[in-house]
Phi, psi and omega in degrees: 000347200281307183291297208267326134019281200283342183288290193282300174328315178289318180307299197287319213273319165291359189278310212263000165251006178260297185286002150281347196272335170284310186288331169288335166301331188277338204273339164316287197301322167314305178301325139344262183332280188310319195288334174296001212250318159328305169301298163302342169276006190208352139320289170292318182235102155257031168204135169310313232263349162305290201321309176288320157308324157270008162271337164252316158314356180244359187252340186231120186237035165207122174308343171296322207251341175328320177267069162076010194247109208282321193221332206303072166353137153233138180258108212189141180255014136306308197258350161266011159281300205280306178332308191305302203311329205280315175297337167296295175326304180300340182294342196269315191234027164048035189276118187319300166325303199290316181298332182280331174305276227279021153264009148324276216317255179336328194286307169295314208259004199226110173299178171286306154315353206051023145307147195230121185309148159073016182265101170254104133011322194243004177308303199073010190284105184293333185299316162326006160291306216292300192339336191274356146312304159299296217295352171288329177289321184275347161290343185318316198289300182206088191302149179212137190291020177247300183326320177281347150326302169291299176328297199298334177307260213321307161000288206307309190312316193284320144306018167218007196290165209260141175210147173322155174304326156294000171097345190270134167300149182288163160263346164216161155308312158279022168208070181283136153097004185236139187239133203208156214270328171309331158328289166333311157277295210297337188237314196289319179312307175270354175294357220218276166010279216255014193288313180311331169261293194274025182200057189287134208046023184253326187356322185267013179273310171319261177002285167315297185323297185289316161326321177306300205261003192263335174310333189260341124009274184323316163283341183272320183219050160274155168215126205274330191293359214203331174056026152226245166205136207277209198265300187212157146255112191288112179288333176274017172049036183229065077331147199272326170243014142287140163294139171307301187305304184257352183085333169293174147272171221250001180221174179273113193236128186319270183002286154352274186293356185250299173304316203301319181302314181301336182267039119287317114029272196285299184315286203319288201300334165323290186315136164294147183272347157294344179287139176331299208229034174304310193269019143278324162283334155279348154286323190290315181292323165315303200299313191280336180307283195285356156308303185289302165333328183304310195266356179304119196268165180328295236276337193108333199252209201199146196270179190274318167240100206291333185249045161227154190242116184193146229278285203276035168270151173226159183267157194230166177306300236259307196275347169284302201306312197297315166297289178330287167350295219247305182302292171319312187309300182318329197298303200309300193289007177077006163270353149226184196276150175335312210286324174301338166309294190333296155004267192299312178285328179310312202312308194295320178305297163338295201292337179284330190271292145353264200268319186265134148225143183309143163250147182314283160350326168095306234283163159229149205263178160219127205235162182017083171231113192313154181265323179202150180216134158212210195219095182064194013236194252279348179250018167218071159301016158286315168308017170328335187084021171282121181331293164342281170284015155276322193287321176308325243248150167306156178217127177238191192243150179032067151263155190325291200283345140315295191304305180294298162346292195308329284198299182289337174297284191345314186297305168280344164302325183260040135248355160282006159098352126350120186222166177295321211266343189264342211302341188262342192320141191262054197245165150246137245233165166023017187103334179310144167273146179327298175315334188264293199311309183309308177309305188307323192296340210286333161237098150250151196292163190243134159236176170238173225291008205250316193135323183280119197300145193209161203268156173302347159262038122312131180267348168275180167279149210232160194220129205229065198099020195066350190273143159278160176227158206216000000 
């Protein structure tokens, strides 16, 4: 009996030196792992605007499937916001991989005939447009005759799209008689774009159109006591979520005010700098500049519905990325003054701190970015358009309309000379004063030695800025 005791003591002692001896091999190899996964993230990707794009290729890995869709294609204006940036990155960095992504989209979703898969015509949907932006930049690239088939299709709806008494497209068919400032990014940019090639010497008719409607845009749905733009306006002012008296709705919704800015944007640089009536949108786009500073919160970044001030408003992704952006790009383009750089980069830092976070994986995420917001229609009377129902709405992580935006600030903080490893340095960087780069450091994300962002009251050890913190 003695001996077998001693038999199982000995049996037990080796067991339990075996399995610490396995939890230190695993605990090796973890440690392994996250530094390779450090090391290639800091081989590889010094620019946000890589770094993310190969982060939706390995989490999507067909362009086709970006907007939340595991296998089903979409012809869809989710996935042609992330498509242009991503085709600007390849334009910036020549990545091979990345070109090969993104011709899968046309190669699959635009037929032999230029029938265009998930597409109806007759539909009227401007968001079902803005795809035809990438695919014009890519016929730019590498022309091909079913692409141009599909171009000239989308065209034709927008000559026929249904429009307010005042000349403005309606924004879908079924949201007759309404305008709505996201409408604006799905169609006019490629309607001012693509004229020249496809209505080659009418162009400035086109032109004139779009300058008509994005100005009387403008006018329907500012507001002057807020000095911003509601999200849409109904011309016959009897929508359940119009005001009776002016036809808006009733709040400013980040998003919103963020496609209108970006089709201004878009439009501007679209326009020969010799046209005539160019500096009618370029007052507009000034004007939308310094509104949106106005609403820039401490943090750098901007809430989800900009003109209410309430505990359960949050700052959001989709629409901070879209502000950013759009302030820098003007700075790059001379339109707007130094002080909007200043803007635009706190915005961007906001936003790294805010919103990105490292994943265990090396990929990187973008958190809280709302998933949809609308307005009706008549058989989802919950959309009113009430602070209440923007608060309702899902809020995800790498959404579309988030990501690609990020992807274009990204871009432009790095051509200001920008990086993953410098964005925070506590110097002075471009002219910036010193007092703002500190204050940004003063909320910069905590990562742990892994990679992963973790809250400041982490008990391991944390990394702040390239400094460890303890």
């Amino acid at each position: 009996m003695l001996s077998r005791l001693k038999n199982i003591r000995i049996f037990v002692g080796e067991t339990s030196i075996l399995k610490n001896m396995r939890k230190i091999k695993i605990l090796t190899l973890l440690v392994f792992f996250f530094a390779n996964v450090m090391v290639l993230r800091a081989a590889t990707y010094q620019h946000y605007s890589e770094w993310m794009a190969a982060s939706e290729m390995q989490r999507t890995p067909h362009p086709y499937n970006l907007n939340f869709s595991s296998w089903w294609p979409q012809w869809s204006y989710q996935v042609g916001v992330e498509l242009d940036p991503m085709l600007d990155v390849y334009l910036e960095y020549q990545n091979a991989k990345l070109w090969n992504y993104l011709k899968e989209y046309p190669a699959m979703m635009v037929q032999s005939d230029g029938s265009i898969s998930g597409y109806s015509y007759s539909d009227f949907n401007l968001d079902n447009v803005r795809p035809g932006h990438f695919l014009f930049r890519m016929y730019q690239q590498s022309p091909a005759e079913k692409e141009l088939k599909a171009l000239n299709t989308l065209f034709k709806q927008l000559e026929n799209q249904p429009r307010t008494e005042n000349g403005v497209w309606w924004h879908k068919e079924v949201y007759h008689w309404q305008v709505w400032l996201d409408g604006v990014f799905m169609g006019m940019p490629f309607y001012v774009l693509s004229a020249p090639t496809l209505k080659a010497g009418q162009e400035k008719t086109y032109y004139d159109d779009a300058v008509d409607q994005m100005t009387t845009t403008d006018r329907m749905t500012y507001d002057e006591a807020t000095d911003l733009w509601k999200h849409a306006w109904d011309e016959t002012h009897t929508m359940f979520w119009a005001d009776a008296q002016t036809g808006q709705s009733q709040h400013t919704w980040g998003r919103a005010l963020g496609w209108y800015f970006m089709a201004l944007l878009e439009v501007l640089e679209a326009l020969p700098e010799d046209y005539a009536r160019r500096g009618e949108l370029l007052e507009i786009f000034q004007h939308v500049a310094a509104s949106v500073v106005k609403y820039q919160d401490e943090s750098g970044v901007w809430y989800d519905v900009l003109d209410v001030d309430d505990p359960r408003n949050y700052l959001e992704a989709t629409c901070s990325s879209m502000f950013c952006y759009c302030l820098l790009k003007g700075v790059s383009h001379g339109w707007l003054a130094d002080e909007y750089k200043t803007a635009g980069i706190k915005a961007f830092r906001g936003i790294v701190t805010e919103f990105v976070k490292e994943n265990c994986n090396g990929t990187i995420s973008l958190e809280k970015c709302c998933e949809v917001s609308g307005l009706g229609p008549e058989n989802k009377p919950q959309r009113d358009g009430s602070f209440e129902y923007y608060m309702s709405e899902n809020v995800r992580d790498n959404d579309p309309k988030g990501v690609g935006p990020f992807m274009w600030a990204a871009l432009e903080m790095e051509r200001l000379g920008y990086t993953v490893e410098n964005l925070f340095n506590e110097e002075v960087v471009d002219g910036i004063a010193e007092k703002e780069i500190l204050k940004s450091d003063e909320t910069a994300a905590f990562y742990s030695l892994a990679g992963v962002r973790v809250g400041k009251n982490y008990r391991g050890i944390k990394i702040k800025n390239g400094r460890v913190m303890r």
